[in-house]
C-alpha angles and dihedrals in degrees: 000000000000090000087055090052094042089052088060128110087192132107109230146012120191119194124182131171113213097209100196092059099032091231128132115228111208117186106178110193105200099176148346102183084120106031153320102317117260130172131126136297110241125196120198139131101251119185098254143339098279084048088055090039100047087050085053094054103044092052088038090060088044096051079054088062099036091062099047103047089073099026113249121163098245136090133230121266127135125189132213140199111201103199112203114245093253089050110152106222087215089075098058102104091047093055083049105043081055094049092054089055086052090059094039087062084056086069087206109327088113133041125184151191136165121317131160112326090021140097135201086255095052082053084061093050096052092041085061086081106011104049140157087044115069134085137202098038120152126294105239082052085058099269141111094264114219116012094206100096095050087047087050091044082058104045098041082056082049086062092042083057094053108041079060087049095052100024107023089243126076091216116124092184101137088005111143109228124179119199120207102204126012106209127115101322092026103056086039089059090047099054085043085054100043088048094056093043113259132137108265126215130176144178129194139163092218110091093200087053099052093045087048096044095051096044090055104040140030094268141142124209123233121196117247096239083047102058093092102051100040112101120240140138096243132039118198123192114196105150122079122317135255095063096115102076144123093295105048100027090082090046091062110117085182134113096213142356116235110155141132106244113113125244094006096166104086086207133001099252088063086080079069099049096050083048084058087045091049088233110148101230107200100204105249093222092059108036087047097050089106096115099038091055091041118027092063100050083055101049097033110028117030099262122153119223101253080052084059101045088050092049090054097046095058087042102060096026087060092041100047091050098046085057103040079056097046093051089045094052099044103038098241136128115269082249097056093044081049101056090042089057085045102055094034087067097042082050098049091051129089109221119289100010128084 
């Protein structure tokens, strides 16, 4: 543990046992150059603490950069509850209700929403004591209710972005798209690409999803062992990150990656691996900041939904171009360009304003 702490370029990690519940709390703060930290609040069994820790740091970094790159005032942080495997879901609101607690003694260093393993209405259960500083509750509480849909209405932009890039149109008419994970974003994203006429391919673990998916909507279902080796145009991973690495990257039958999962890259040298490959990579932490760009104008300053897709769209549409250039001019990978626009913006900025 102390040699993973002592790895990180970030500013703060925050641990914390519940002891009634028996589950570990990890807030990582990567960095509040911009701005006080935000990111989500995800909920999982891991294997043990550094496991838990290690997660928290890596999204935590990402959400640093997801917020830079188009210049929002906020800082990257992400916080983890690692449940331990014998974890009695009665006791859920009251792990909540004491994590809540925990980021109201921040007074404002860490903001939160849904991640994975939580819910809009988990996000009303942990604002009852750790209010005002959570996002993405439900609606009837005063939120936006489920941040799905804005994180689809980026990525599928992000798709938009790169079909131009590769094929001179944005059009993704007769495109074939395959979607790894259909929750919340991922179901959002293929209702989005049906509608505009792709083919649509998916892939789940959850047998009822899958039935009910392919009964409602043109799909075809992909098996899960089968995702790397299928031929599309599009791969989209929305399920959890890691899964572009040394093994499958070979396997990839795609001409670019454009997906919502976050941290997809297992290590950073496997952006070079899918450039030697000419697979167009579109950096996760830019083509998924839907929620980030939208949920906080709803909740915080007036805006309609129509205002916030709108908002996201621009956003991720400028940022992804201005990449995709970046990376073109100056002979890099798209997560390199990424990480330079990044830091440009982080470097260019006193302290606390963006």
């Amino acid at each position: 543990m102390e040699s993973l702490l002592r790895s990180w370029d970030g500013e703060a990690v925050i641990i914390h046992f519940d002891h009634p519940t028996g589950a570990w709390i990890v807030i990582a703060i990567h960095s509040t150059r911009l701005g006080p930290a935000g990111g989500g609040t995800r909920m999982k069994t891991y294997p043990d603490l550094p496991a838990a820790v290690q997660d928290a740091m890596r999204l935590a970094a990402a959400m640093t950069y997801k917020f830079a790159i188009p210049g929002i005032a906020m800082g990257g942080g992400k916080a983890v509850i690692a449940l331990p495997p014998d974890f009695d879901q009665r006791l859920r609101p009251t792990l909540l209700r004491h994590y809540g607690t925990l980021v109201h003694q921040l007074r404002g260093l860490f903001y939160t929403g849904p991640d994975v393993g939580t819910s809009a209405a988990d996000m009303d259960i942990i604002a009852e004591t750790g209010a005002p500083y959570i996002f993405g509750r439900t609606p009837a509480a005063g939120g936006a209710g489920d941040t799905g849909p804005l994180t689809a209405i980026g990525v599928f932009t992000g798709m938009q972005v790169t079909c131009a890039q590769l094929f001179g149109s944005p059009s993704l008419h007769r495109r074939r798209i395959l979607v790894q994970g259909a929750g919340s974003v991922g179901r959002s994203l293929i209702e989005r690409l049906c509608a505009a006429g792709a083919e649509v391919y998916f892939s789940d673990i959850d047998e009822e999803v899958v039935q009910e998916l392919l009964k409602t909507l043109p799909v075809t279902f992909v098996a899960p062992d089968d995702v790397y080796t299928t031929e599309c145009d599009i791969f989209a991973p929305c399920a959890l990150g890691g899964i572009l690495n040394r093994d499958t990257i070979p396997l990839l039958k795609c001409k670019a990656v454009v997906g919502a999962a976050n941290n997809q890259l297992a290590t950073p040298e496997d952006a070079d691996r899918l450039q030697a490959r000419e697979i167009l990579y579109a950096p996760d932490y830019v083509v998924n900041a839907g929620a980030v760009l939208g949920i906080p104008g709803i909740e915080t300053m007036g805006w309609s939904q129509a205002e916030a897709e709108q908002r996201v769209i621009e956003g991720i549409r400028h940022a992804l171009q201005e990449i995709f250039h970046l990376a073109t001019t100056e002979g890099m990978t798209t997560e390199m360009a990424a990480r330079r626009v990044a830091e440009a913006r982080l470097a260019s900025s006193p302290k606390g304003d963006a």
